[in-house]
C-alpha positions as CSV (number, residue, x, y, z in Angstrom):
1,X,70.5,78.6,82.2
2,X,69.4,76.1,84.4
3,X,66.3,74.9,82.1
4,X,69.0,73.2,79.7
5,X,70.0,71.3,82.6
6,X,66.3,70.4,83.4
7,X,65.5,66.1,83.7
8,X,62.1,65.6,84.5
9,X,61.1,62.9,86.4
10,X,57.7,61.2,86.3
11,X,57.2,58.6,89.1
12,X,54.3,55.7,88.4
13,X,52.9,54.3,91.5
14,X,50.5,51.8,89.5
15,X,53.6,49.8,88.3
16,X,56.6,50.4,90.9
17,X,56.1,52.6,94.1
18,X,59.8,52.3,94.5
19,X,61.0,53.4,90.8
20,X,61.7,56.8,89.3
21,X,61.1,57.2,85.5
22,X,63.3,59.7,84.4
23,X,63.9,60.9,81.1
24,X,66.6,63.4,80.0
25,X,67.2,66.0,77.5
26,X,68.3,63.1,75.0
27,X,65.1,61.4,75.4
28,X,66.8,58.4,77.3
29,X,64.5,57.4,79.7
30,X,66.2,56.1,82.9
31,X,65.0,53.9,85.8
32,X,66.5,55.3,89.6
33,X,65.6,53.5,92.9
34,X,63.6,56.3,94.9
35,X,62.8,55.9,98.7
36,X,59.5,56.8,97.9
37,X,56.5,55.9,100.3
38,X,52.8,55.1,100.0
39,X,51.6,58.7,101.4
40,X,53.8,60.4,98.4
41,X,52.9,57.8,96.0
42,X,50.5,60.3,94.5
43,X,53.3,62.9,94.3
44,X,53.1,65.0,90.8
45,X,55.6,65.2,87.9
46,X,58.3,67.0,89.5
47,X,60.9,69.1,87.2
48,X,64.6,68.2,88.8
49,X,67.4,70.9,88.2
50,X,71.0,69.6,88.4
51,X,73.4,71.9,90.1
């Protein structure tokens, strides 16, 4: 049942190039520091599975 485990996390390059929005299955939304560059800037809503 990995889908209960599921956080998706949305990154937004228009306001912080640098900062992960991720919200969890509470609704919480939570800011991490990602090492993201400018060539994956325009990376899509990727679905994170925690092992």
């Amino acid at each position: 049942q990995l889908r209960s485990h599921a956080i998706v996390a949305i990154s937004v390059p228009k306001f912080d190039r640098r900062r992960l929005y991720v919200v969890d299955r509470d609704r919480r939304l939570h800011t991490i520091e990602s090492r993201l560059s400018s060539s994956t800037s325009t990376t899509l809503p990727q679905i994170l599975f925690l092992s």
